[in-house]
TIDRENBA-255207 format. One line per field, with one value per residue: residue number from 1; x, y, z of N, C-alpha, C in turn. Coordinates in nm, 3 decimals, m for minus. Atoms other than C-alpha are relative to their C-alpha. Example, Ala and Ser with C-alpha at 12.3 -4.5 7.8 and 13.67 -1.06 7.14 Angstrom:
pos	c(1, 2);
n.x	c(0.089, m0.082);
n.y	c(m0.119, m0.119);
n.z	c(0.000, m0.006);
ca.x	c(1.230, 1.367);
ca.y	c(m0.450, m0.106);
ca.z	c(0.780, 0.714);
c.x	c(0.090, m0.077);
c.y	c(0.120, 0.109);
c.z	c(0.000, 0.073);
//
This chain:
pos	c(1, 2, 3, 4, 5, 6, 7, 8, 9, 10, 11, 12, 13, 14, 15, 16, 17, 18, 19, 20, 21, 22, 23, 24, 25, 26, 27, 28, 29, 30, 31, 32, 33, 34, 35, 36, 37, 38, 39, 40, 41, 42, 43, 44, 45, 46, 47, 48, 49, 50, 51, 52, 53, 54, 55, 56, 57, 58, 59, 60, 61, 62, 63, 64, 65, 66, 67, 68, 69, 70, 71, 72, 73, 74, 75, 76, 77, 78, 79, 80, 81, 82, 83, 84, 85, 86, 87, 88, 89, 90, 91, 92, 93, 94, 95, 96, 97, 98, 99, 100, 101, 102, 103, 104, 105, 106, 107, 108, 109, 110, 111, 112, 113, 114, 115, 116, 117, 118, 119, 120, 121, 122, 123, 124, 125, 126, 127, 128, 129, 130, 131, 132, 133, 134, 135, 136, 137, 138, 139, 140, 141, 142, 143, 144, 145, 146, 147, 148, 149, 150, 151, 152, 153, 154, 155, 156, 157, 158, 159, 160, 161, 162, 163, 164, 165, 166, 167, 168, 169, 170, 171, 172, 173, 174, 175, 176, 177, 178, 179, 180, 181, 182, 183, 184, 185, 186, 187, 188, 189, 190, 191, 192, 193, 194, 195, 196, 197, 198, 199);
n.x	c(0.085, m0.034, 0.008, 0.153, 0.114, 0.014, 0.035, 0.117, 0.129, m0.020, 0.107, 0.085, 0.032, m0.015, 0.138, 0.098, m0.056, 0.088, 0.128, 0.075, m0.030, 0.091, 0.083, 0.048, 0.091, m0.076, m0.137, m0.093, 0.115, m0.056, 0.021, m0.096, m0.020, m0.058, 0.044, 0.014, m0.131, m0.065, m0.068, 0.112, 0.027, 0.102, m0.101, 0.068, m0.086, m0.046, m0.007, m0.104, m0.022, m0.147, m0.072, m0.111, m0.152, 0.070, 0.127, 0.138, 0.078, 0.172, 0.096, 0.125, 0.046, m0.098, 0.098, 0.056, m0.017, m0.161, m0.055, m0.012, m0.054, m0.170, m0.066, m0.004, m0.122, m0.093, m0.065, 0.094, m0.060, 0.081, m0.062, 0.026, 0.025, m0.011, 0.072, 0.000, m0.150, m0.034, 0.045, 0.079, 0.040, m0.150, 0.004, m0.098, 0.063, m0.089, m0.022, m0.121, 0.035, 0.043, 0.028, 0.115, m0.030, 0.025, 0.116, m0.016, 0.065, 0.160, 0.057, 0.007, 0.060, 0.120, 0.042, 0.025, 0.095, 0.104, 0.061, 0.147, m0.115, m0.022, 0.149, 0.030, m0.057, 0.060, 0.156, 0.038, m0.056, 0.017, 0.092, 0.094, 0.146, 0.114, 0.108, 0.018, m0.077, 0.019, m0.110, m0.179, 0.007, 0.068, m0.125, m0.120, 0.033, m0.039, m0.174, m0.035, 0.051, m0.079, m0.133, m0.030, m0.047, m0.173, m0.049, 0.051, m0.122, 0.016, 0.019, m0.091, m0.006, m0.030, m0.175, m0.025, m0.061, m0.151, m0.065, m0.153, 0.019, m0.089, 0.046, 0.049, m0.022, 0.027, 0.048, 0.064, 0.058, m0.025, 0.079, m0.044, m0.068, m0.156, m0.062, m0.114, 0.029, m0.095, m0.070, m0.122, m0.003, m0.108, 0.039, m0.026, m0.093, 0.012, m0.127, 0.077, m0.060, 0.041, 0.007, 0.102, 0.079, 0.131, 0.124);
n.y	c(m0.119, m0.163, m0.088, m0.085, 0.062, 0.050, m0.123, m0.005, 0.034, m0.056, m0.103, 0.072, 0.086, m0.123, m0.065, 0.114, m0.004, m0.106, m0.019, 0.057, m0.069, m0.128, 0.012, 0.115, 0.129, 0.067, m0.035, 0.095, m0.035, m0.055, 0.054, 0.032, m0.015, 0.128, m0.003, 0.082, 0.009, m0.102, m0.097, m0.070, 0.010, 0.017, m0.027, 0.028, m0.048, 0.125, 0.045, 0.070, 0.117, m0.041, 0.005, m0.006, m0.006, 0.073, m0.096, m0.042, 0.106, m0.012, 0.184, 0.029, 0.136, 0.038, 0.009, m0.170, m0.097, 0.017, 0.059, 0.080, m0.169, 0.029, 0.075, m0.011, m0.128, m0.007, m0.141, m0.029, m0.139, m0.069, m0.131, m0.044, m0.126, m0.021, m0.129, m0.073, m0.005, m0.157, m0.136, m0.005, 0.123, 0.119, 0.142, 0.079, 0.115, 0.155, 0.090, 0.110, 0.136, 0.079, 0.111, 0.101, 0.048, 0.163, 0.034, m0.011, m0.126, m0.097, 0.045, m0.035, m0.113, 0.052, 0.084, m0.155, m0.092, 0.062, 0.145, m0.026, m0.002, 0.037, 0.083, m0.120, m0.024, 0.102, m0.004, m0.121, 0.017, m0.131, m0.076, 0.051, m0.069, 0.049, 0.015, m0.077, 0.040, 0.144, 0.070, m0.039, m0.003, 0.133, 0.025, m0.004, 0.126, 0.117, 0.008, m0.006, 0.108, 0.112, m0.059, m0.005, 0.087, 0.056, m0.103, m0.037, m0.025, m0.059, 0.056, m0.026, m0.194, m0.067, m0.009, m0.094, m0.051, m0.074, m0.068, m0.052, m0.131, m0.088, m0.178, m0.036, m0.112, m0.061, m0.103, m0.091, m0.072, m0.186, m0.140, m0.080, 0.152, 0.016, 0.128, 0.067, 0.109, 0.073, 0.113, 0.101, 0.075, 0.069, 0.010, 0.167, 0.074, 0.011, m0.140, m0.099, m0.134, m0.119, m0.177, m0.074, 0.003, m0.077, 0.032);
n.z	c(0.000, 0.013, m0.098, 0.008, m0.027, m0.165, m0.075, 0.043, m0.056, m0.136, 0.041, m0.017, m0.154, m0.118, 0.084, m0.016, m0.129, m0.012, 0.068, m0.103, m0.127, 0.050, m0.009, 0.129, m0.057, 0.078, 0.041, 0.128, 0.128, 0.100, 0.132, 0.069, 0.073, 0.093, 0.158, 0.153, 0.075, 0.105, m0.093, m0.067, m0.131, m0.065, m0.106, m0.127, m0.147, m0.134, m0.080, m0.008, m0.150, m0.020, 0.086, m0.083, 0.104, 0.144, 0.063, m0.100, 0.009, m0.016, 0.038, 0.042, 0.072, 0.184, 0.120, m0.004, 0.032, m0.014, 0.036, 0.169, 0.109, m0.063, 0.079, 0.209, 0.013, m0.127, m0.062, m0.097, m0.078, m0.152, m0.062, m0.120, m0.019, m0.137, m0.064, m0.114, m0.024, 0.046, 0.045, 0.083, 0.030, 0.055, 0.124, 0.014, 0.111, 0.029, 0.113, m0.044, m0.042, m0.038, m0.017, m0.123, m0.133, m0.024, m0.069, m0.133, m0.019, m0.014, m0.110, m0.172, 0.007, 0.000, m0.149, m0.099, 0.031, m0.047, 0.032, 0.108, 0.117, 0.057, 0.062, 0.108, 0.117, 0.077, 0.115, 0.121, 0.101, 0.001, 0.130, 0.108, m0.026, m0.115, 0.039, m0.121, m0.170, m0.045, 0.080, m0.045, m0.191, 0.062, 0.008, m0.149, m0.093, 0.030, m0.039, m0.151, m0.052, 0.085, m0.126, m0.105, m0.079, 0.008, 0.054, 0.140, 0.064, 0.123, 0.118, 0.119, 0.082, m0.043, m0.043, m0.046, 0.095, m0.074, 0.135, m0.041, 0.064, 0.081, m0.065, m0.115, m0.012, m0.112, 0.005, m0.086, 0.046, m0.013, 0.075, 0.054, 0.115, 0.015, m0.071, 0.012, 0.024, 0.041, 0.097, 0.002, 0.133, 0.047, 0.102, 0.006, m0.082, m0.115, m0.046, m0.049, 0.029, m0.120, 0.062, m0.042, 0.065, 0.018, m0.075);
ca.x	c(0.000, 0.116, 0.191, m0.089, m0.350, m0.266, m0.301, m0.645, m0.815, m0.676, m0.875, m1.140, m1.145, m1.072, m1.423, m1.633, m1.504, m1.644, m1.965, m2.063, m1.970, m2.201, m2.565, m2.558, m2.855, m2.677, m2.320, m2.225, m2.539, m2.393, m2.485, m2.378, m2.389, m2.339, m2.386, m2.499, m2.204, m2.309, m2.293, m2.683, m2.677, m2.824, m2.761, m2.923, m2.813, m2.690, m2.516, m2.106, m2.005, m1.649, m1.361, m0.970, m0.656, m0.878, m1.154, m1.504, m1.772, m2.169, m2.411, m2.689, m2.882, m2.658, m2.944, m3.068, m3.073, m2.714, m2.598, m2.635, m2.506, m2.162, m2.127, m2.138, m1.940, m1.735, m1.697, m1.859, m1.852, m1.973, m2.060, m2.077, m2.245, m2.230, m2.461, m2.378, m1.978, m1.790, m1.864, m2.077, m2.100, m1.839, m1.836, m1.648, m1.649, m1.503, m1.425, m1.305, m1.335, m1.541, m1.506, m1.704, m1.642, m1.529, m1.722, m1.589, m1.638, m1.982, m2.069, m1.951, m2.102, m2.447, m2.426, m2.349, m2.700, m3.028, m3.248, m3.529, m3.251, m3.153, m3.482, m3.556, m3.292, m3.409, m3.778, m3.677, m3.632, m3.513, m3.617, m3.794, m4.189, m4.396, m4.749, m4.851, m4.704, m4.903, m4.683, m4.354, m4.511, m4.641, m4.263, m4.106, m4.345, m4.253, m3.849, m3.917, m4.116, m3.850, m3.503, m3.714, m3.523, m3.169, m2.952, m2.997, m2.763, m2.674, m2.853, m2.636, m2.748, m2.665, m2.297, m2.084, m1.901, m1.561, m1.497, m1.110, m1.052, m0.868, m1.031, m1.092, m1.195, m1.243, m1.490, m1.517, m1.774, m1.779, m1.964, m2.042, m1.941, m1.571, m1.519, m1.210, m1.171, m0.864, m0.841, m0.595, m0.581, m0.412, m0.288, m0.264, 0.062, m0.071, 0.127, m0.093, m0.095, m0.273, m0.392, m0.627, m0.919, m1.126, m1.444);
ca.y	c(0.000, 0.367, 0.613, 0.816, 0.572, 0.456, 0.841, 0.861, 0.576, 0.724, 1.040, 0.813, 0.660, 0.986, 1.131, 0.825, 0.820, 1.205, 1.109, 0.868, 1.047, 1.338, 1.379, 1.171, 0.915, 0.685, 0.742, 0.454, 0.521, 0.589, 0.590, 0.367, 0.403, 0.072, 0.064, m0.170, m0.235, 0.009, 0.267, 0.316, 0.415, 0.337, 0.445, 0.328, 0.413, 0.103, 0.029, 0.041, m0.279, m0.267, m0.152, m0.160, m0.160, m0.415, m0.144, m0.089, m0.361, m0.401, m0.686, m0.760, m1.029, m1.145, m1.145, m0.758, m0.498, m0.420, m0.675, m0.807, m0.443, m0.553, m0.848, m0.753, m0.387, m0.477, m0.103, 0.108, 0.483, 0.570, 0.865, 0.950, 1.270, 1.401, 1.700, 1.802, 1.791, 2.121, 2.415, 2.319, 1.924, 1.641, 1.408, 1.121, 0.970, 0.653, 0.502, 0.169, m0.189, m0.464, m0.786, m1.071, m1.121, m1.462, m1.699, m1.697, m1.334, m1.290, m1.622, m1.447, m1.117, m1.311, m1.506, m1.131, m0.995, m1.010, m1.341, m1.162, m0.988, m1.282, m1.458, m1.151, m1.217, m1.574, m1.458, m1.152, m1.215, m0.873, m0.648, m0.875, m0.784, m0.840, m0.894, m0.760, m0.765, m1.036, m1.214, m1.111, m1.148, m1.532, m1.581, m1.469, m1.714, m1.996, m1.901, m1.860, m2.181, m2.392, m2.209, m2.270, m2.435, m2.363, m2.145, m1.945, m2.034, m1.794, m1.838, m1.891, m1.531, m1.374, m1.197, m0.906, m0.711, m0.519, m0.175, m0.149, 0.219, 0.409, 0.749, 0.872, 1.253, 1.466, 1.728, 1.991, 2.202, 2.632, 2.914, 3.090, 2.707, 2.777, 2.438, 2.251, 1.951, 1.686, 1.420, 1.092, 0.893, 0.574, 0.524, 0.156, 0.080, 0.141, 0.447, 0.706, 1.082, 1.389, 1.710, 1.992, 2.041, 2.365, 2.380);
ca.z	c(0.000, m0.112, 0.151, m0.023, m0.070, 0.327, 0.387, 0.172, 0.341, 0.692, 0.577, 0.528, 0.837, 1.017, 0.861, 0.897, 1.275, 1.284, 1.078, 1.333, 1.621, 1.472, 1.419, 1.090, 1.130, 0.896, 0.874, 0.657, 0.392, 0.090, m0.289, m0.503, m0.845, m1.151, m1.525, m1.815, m2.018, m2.298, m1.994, m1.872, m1.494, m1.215, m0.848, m0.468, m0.153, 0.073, 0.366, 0.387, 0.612, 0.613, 0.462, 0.485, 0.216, m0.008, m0.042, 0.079, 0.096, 0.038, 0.039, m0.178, m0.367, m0.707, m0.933, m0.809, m1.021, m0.917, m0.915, m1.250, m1.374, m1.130, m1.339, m1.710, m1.623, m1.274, m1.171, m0.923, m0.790, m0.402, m0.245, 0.078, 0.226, 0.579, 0.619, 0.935, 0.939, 0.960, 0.797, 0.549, 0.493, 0.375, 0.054, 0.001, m0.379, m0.437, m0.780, m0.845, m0.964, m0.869, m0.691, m0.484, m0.127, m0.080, 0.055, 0.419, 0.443, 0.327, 0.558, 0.881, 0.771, 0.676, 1.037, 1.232, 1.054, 1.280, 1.233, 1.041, 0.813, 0.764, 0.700, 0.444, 0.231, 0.188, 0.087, m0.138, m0.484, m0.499, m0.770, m0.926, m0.924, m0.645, m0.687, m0.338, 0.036, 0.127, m0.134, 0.051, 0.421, 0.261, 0.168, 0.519, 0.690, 0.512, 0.528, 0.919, 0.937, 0.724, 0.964, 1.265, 1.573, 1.361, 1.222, 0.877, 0.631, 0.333, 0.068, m0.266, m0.441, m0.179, m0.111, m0.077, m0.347, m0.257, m0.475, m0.497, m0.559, m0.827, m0.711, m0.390, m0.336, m0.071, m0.041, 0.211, 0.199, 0.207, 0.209, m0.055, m0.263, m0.198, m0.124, m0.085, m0.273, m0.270, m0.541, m0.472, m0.799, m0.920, m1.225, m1.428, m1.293, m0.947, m0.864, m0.618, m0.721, m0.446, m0.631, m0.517, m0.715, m0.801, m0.635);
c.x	c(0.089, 0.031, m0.162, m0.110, 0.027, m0.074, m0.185, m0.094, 0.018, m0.123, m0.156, m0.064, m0.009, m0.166, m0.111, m0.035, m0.140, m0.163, m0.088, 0.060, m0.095, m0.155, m0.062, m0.110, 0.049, 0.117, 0.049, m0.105, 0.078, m0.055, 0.062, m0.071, 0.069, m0.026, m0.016, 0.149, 0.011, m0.005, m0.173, m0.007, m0.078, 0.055, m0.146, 0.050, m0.035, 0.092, 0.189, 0.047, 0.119, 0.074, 0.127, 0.089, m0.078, m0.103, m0.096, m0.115, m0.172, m0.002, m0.101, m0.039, 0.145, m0.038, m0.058, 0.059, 0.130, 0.104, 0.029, 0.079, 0.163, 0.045, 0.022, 0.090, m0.013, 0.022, m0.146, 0.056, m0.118, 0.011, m0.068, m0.042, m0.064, m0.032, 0.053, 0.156, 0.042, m0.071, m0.106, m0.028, 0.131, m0.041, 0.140, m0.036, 0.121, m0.019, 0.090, m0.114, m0.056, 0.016, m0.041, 0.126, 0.066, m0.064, m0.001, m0.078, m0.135, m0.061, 0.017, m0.078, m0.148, m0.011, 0.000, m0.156, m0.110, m0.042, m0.048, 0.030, 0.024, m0.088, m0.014, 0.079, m0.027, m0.156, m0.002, 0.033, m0.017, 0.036, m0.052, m0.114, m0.043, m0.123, m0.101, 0.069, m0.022, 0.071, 0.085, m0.063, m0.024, 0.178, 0.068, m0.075, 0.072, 0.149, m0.011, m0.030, 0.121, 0.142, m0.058, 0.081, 0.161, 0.033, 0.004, 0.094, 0.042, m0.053, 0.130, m0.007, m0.010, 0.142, 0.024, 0.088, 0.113, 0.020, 0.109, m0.009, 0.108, m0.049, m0.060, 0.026, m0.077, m0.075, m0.066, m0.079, m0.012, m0.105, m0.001, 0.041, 0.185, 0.020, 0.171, m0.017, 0.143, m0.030, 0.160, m0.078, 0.099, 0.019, m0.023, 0.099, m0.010, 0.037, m0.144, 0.031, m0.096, 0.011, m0.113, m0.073, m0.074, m0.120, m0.125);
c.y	c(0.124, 0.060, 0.087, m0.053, m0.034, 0.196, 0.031, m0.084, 0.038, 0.127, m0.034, m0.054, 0.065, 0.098, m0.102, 0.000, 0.133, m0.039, m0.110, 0.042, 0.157, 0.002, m0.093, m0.101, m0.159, 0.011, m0.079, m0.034, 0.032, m0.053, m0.029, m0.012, m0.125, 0.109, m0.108, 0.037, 0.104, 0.144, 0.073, m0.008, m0.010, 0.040, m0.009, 0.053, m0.159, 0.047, m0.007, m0.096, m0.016, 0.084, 0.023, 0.009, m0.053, 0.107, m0.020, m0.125, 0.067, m0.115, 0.052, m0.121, 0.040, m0.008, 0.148, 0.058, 0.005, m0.052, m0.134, 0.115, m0.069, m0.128, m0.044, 0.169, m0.064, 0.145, 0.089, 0.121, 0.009, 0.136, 0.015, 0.148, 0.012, 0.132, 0.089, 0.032, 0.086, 0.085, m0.022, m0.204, m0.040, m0.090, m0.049, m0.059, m0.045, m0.049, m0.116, m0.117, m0.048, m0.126, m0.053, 0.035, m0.149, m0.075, 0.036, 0.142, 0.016, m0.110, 0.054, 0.155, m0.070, m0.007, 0.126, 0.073, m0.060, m0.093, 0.083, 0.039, m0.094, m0.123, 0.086, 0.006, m0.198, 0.024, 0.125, m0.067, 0.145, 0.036, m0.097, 0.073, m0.095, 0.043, 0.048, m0.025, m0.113, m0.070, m0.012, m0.084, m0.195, m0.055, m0.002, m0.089, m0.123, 0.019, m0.009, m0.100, m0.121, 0.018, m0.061, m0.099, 0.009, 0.086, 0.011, 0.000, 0.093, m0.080, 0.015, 0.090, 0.096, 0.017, 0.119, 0.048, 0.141, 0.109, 0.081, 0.142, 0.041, 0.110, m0.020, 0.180, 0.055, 0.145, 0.093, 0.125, 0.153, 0.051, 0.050, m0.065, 0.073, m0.129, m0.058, m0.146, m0.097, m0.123, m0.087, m0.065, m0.105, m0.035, m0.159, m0.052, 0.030, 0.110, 0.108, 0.155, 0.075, 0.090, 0.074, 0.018, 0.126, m0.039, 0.022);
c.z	c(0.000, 0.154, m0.056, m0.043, 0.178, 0.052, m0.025, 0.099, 0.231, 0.040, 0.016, 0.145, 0.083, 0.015, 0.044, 0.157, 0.035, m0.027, 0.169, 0.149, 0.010, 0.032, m0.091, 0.078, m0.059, m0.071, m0.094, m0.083, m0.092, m0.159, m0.056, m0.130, m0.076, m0.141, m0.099, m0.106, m0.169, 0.062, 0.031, 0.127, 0.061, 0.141, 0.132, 0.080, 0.049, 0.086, m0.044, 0.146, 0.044, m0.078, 0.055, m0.126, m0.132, m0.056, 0.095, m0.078, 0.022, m0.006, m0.096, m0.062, m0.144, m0.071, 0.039, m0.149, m0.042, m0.022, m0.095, m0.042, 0.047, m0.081, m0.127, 0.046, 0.167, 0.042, 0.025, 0.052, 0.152, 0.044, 0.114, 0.078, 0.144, 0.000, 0.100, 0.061, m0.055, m0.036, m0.061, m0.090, m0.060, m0.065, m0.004, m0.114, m0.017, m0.152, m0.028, m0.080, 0.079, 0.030, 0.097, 0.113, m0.046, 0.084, 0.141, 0.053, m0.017, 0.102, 0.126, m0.026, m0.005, 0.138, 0.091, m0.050, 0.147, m0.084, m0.111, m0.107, m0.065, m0.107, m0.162, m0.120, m0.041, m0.046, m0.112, m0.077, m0.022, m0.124, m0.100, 0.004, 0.064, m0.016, 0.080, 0.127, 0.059, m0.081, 0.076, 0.154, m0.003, 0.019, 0.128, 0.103, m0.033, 0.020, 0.115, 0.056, m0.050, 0.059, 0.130, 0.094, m0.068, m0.046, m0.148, m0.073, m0.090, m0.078, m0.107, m0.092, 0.081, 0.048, m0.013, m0.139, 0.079, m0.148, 0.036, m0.105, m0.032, 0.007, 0.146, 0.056, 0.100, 0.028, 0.119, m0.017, 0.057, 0.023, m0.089, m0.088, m0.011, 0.077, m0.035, m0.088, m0.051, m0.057, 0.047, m0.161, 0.001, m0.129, m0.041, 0.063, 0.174, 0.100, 0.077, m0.024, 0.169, m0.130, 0.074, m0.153, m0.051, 0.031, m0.120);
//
């Protein structure tokens, strides 16, 4: 690891730290942003669950939406936005490659969720179409009646996706939109740059 990617996700970590130490209601909310391989976007807000040197992690189903887009184009931008930090609010966007969890990982992340969480991701077939609630509420009986008395295993379309980042920028926000904004970058051979940005 770089000195200035180690410094970037320090930054990171130093911010996140703040965000949940703040008023944020969901400090690790963040949108993420795919694309169809001839480049039509799409963008949610989820849930970051970890992250460390490898990058930053989500879950979802493997047949979603999403994550069908993550496996015909592999690449993925996040952004993070903290209202209430400093002067005037704090973004964090992330760009980067895509890849799975491995299994281990997304099984001990699955087994740390609540039960009903984890019931819920055996009765969604998410984004598919649902026909009404009673549909869904029909589904989480039967997953809760067919688990009971044991523990919930992952299902097999469900897992975690890791996006290793070749951008990571830093946006503090102004008065008056004089914001600050530092850019890290890597290039192909891996090499980390630092520039300031115009606001």
């Amino acid at each position: 690891m770089t000195d200035l990617y180690a410094e970037a996700l320090a930054t990171f970590a130093s911010l996140f730290e703040e965000a949940k130490q703040s008023s944020e209601t969901e400090p690790n909310a963040m949108t993420v942003a795919t694309a169809t391989p001839d480049g039509r976007p799409s963008a949610r807000t989820l849930l970051l669950k970890s992250f460390d040197q490898r990058g930053f992690v989500f879950y979802t189903h493997l047949h979603s939406h999403k994550g069908r887009e993550l496996e015909t184009n592999p690449r993925a931008a996040l952004l993070f936005l903290w209202r209430s930090l400093r002067e005037a609010g704090i973004q964090v966007r992330i760009e980067g490659g895509v890849q799975p969890v491995d299994e281990a990982e997304a099984d001990a992340y699955f087994a740390s969720r609540p039960r009903l969480s984890q019931i819920g991701a055996w009765a969604s077939r998410q984004s598919e179409t649902l026909a009404s609630r009673e549909e869904f509420e029909q589904r989480i009986a039967q997953a809760e009646a067919s688990f009971e008395g044991r523990d919930v295993p992952r299902p097999d379309g469900w897992s975690g996706f890791r996006v290793v980042p070749d951008v990571i920028e830093f946006w503090y926000g102004a008065q008056f939109r004089l914001h600050e904004r530092w850019c890290y970058e890597s290039d192909r051979a891996g090499q980390w740059s630092k520039r300031m940005l115009y606001p």
